[in-house]
C-alpha positions as CSV (number, residue, x, y, z in Angstrom):
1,X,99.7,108.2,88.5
2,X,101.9,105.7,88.3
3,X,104.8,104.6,90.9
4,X,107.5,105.7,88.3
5,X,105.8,109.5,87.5
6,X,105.4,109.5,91.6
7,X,109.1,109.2,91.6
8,X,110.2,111.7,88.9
9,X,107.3,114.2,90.7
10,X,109.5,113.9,93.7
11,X,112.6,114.4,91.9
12,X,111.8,117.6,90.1
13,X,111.9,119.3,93.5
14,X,115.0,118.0,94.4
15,X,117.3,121.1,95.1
16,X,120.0,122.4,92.7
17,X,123.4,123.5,94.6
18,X,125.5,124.0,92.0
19,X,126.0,124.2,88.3
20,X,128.3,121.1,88.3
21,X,125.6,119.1,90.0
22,X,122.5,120.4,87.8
23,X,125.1,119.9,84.5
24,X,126.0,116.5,85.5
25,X,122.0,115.4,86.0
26,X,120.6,117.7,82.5
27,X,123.5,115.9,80.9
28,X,122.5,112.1,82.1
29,X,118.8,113.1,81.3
30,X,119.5,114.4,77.5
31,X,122.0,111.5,77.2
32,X,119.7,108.9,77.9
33,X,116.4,110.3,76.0
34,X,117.1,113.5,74.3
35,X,116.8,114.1,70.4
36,X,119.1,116.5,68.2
37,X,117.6,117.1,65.1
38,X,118.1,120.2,62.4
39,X,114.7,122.7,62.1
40,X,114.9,125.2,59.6
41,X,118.6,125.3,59.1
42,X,119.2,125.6,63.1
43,X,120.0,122.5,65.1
44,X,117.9,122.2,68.2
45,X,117.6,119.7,71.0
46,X,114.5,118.1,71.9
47,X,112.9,116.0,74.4
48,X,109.3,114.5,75.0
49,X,107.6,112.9,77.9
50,X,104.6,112.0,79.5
51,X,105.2,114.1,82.4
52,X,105.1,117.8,82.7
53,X,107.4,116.9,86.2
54,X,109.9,115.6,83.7
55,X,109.8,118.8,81.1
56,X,109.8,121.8,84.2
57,X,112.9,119.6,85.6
58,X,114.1,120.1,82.2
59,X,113.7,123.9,81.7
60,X,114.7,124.3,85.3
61,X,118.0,122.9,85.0
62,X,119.0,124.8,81.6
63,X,117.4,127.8,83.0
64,X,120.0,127.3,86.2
65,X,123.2,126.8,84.0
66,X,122.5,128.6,81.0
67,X,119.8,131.3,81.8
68,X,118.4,130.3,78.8
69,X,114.2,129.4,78.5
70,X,113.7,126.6,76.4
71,X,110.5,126.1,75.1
72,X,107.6,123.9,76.3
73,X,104.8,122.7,74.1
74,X,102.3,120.3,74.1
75,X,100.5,117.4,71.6
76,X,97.5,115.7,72.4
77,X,97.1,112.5,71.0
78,X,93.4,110.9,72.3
79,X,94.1,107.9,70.2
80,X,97.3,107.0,71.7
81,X,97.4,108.2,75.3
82,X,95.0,110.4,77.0
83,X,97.6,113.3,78.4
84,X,99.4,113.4,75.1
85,X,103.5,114.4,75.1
86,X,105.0,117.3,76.2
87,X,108.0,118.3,74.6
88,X,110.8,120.5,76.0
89,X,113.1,122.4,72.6
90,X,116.3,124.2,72.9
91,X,116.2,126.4,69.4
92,X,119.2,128.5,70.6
93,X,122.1,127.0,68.8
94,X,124.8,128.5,70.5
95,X,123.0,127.1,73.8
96,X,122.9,123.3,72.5
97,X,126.5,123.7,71.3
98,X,127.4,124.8,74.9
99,X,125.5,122.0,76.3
100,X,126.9,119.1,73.7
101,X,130.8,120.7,74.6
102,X,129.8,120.9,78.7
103,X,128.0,117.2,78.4
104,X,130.5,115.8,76.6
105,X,128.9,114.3,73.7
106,X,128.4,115.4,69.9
107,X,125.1,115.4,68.0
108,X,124.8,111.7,67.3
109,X,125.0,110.7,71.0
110,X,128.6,109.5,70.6
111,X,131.0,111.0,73.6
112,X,133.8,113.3,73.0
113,X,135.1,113.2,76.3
114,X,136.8,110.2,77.8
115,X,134.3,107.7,80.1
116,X,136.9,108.2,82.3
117,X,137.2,111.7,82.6
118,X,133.8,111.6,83.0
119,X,133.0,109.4,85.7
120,X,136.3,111.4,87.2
121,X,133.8,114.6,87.0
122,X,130.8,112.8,88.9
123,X,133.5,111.3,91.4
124,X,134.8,114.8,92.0
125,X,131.4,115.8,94.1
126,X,131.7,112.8,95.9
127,X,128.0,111.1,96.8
128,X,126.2,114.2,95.5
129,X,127.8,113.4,91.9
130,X,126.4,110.4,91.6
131,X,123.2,111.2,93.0
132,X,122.6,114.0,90.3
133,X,124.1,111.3,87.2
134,X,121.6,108.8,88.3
135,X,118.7,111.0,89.3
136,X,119.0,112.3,85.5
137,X,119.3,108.9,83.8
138,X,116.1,108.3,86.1
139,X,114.1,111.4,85.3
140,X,115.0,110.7,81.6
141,X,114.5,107.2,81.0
142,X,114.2,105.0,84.6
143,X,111.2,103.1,85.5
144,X,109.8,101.0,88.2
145,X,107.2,98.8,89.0
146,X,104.9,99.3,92.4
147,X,106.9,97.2,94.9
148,X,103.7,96.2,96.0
149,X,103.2,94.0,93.1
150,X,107.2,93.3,92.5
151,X,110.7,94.7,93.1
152,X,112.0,96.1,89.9
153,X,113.6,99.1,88.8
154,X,115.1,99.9,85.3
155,X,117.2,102.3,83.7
156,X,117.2,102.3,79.5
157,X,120.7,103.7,77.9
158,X,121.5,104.4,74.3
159,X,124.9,103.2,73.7
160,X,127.5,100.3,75.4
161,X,129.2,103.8,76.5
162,X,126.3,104.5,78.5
163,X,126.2,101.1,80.2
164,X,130.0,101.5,80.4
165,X,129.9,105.0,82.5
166,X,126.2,103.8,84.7
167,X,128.0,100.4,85.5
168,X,131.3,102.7,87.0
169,X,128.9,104.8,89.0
170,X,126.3,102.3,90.1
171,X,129.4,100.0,91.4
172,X,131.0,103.2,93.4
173,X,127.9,103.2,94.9
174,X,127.6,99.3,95.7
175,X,124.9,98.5,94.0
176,X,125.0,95.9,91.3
177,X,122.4,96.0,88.5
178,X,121.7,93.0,86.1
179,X,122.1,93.5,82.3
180,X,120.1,92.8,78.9
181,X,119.6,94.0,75.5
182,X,115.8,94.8,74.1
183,X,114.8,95.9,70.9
184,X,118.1,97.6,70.2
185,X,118.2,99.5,73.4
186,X,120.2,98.6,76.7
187,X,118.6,97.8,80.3
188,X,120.3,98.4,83.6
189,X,117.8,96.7,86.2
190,X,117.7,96.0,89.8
191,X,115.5,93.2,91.6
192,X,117.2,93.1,94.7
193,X,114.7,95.4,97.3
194,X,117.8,96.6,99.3
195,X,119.7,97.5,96.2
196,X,116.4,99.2,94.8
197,X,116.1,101.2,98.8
198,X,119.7,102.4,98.7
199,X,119.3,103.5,94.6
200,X,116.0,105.6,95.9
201,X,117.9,107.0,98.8
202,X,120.8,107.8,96.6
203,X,118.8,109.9,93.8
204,X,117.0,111.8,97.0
205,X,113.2,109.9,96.4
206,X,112.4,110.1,100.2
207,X,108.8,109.3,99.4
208,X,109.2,106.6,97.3
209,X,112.1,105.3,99.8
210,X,109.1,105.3,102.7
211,X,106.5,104.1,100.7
212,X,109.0,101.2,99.6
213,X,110.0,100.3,102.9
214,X,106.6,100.1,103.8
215,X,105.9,97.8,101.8
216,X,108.8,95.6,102.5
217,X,107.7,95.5,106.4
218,X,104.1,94.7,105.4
219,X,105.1,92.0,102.8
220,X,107.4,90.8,105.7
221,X,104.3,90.7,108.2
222,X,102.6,88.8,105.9
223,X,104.9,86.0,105.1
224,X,105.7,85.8,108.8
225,X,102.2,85.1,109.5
226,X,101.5,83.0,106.7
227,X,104.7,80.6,107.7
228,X,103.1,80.5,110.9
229,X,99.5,79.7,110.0
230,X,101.5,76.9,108.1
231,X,103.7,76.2,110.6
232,X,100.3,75.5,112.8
233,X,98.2,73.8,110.7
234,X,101.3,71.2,109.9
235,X,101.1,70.7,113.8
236,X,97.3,70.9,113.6
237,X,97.2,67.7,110.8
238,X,100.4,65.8,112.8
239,X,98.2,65.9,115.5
240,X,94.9,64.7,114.0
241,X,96.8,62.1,111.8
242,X,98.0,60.8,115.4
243,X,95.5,60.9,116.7
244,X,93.1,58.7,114.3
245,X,96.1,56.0,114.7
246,X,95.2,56.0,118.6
247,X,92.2,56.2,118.1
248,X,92.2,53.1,116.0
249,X,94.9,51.4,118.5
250,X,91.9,51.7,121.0
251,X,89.2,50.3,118.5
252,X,91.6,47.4,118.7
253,X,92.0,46.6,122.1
254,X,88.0,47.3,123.0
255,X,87.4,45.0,120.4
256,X,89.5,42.2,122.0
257,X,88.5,43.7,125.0
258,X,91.9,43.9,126.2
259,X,92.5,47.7,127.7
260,X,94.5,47.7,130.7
261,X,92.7,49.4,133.8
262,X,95.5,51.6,134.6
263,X,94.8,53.0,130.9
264,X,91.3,53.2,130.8
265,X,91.0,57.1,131.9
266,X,93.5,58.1,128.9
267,X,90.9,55.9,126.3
268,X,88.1,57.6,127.7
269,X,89.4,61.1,127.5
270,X,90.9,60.1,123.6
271,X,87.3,59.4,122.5
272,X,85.7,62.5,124.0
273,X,88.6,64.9,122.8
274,X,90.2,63.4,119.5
275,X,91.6,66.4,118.2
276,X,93.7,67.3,121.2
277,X,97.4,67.1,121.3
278,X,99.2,65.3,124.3
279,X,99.4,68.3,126.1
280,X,96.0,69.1,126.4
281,X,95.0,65.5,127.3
282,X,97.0,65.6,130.0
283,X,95.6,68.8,131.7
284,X,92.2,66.5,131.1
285,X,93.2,64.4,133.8
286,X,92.1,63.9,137.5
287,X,94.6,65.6,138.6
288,X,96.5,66.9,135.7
289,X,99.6,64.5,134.4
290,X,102.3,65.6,132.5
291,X,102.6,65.6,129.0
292,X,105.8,62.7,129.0
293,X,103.4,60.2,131.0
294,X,100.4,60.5,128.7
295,X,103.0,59.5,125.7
296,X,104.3,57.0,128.2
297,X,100.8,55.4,128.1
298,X,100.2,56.2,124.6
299,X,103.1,53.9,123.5
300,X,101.6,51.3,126.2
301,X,98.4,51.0,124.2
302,X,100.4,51.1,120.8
303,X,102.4,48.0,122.5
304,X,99.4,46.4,123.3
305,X,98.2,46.1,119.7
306,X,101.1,45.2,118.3
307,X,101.5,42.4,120.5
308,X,97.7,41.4,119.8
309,X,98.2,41.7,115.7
310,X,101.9,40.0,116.3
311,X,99.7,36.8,118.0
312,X,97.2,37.1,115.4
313,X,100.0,36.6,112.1
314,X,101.1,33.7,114.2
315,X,97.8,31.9,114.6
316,X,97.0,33.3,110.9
317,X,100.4,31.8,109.7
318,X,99.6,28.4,112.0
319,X,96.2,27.6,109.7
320,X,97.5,28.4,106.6
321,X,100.5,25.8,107.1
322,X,98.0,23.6,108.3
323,X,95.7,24.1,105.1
324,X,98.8,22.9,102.5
């Protein structure tokens, strides 16, 4: 099952208080991926999903309100998906006149009461208004990706009305979705993970809340310990890198056999341990130094040779003017 049928499974058992609430989210589910159609002279409302969560969410709510029992069927369709559709009718057309007049829309999806009004409506019940509005435009046509893989959740509307009314409610609730148009449809979507946590928490998906918070604090455990395994190795390759320069400093002054006797014990232990850092040198000594007096005799050495190379360009520089 995917992450986005998870969520709707959760959200079919959400509670109904009140007819206000369960008309508010049937109305944001029809709204956003209902159909009205005429069938043998009577006008019915339809509406087809993949999930049988979706559809019992469905009859429940117009059961609540209406009393009425819609009816559920079923299509299988091997070639296109293996579960097929269900579909959820309501035949009765004194029932889908009730529900267009309660919703506020007509037949063709257009609204017939103000956006105003309506958004006044959701207001009214104060965070559990706009918890059923977007829980239905959710159920009916939301989606989001695993947050394992990324953080992204969308909502599809019909109409520029439908943006108009989501945008009121999603910005009472501070959160901010981002906005584009695809194949004639409009997306509402949210990338932000703490935008995406509070939307979950808003529409009552505790699970998927957990499960996304989860996530977060694993992803979060992950990139700490990646930044440090970076951090680490960048101190691991400073070290090496300065170390090969001593190392060669040293290669130097044996060469010219010019290393100081009060330095001899720090060559020595360079050799045998070239991939240790200051610090651990100095613990090598007889007794233990501090770290600042091994650099101290570091730079010594690192003096040394460039004294030696300095007196070598000299006497270089001395033959060649002797040569023209």
């Amino acid at each position: 099952m995917s992450f986005s049928n998870q969520i709707k499974k959760e959200l079919s058992t959400v509670k109904i208080n009140n007819k206000l609430e369960a008309l508010i989210e049937l109305s944001s589910i029809l709204k956003s991926n209902a159909s009205i159609s005429i069938r043998n002279a009577f006008i019915n409302i339809n509406f087809s999903t993949e999930s049988e969560y979706v559809v019992k969410r469905i009859y429940k709510l117009i059961d609540y309100i209406y009393g009425y029992e819609a009816v559920i069927s079923r299509f299988e369709n091997n070639s296109i998906m293996k579960k097929g559709l269900f579909n959820i009718s309501v035949e009765n057309e004194e029932i889908v006149n009730k529900i267009l007049s309660d919703a506020g829309f007509d037949f063709y999806g257009n609204y017939t009461t103000k956006i105003d009004i309506i958004f006044s409506r959701i207001k009214s019940l104060e965070e559990k208004g706009e918890s059923s509005y977007l829980r239905g435009l959710f159920i009916g046509s939301g989606s989001m990706v695993n947050p394992s893989k990324n953080y992204h959740l969308e909502l599809i509307l019909t109409t520029e009305d439908d943006v108009k009314l989501t945008r009121k409610v999603l910005e009472h609730v501070n959160i901010h979705a981002l906005y584009k148009e695809r194949k004639e449809k409009y997306i509402l979507y949210i990338k932000d993970s703490e935008m995406i946590s509070n939307f979950l928490n808003i529409i009552k998906a505790n699970k998927a809340l957990l499960s996304l918070e989860n996530i977060k604090v694993e992803k979060e455990i992950r990139n700490d310990i990646n930044r440090r395994i970076n951090f680490d190795m960048a101190n691991i390759n400073k070290t090496v890198n300065t170390a090969q320069k001593q190392l060669k400093y040293i290669e130097i002054l044996e060469t010219k056999n010019q290393i100081p006797e009060n330095l001899k014990e720090l060559v020595k232990l360079r050799k045998k341990y070239p991939a240790y850092s200051l610090k651990q040198l100095a613990e090598k000594f007889e007794p233990p130094i501090s770290k600042s007096t091994v650099s101290y005799k570091m730079n010594s050495l690192k003096k040394l040779v460039n004294k030696i190379n300095s007196s070598d360009n000299k006497k270089n520089k001395k033959k060649l003017d002797k040569i023209k």
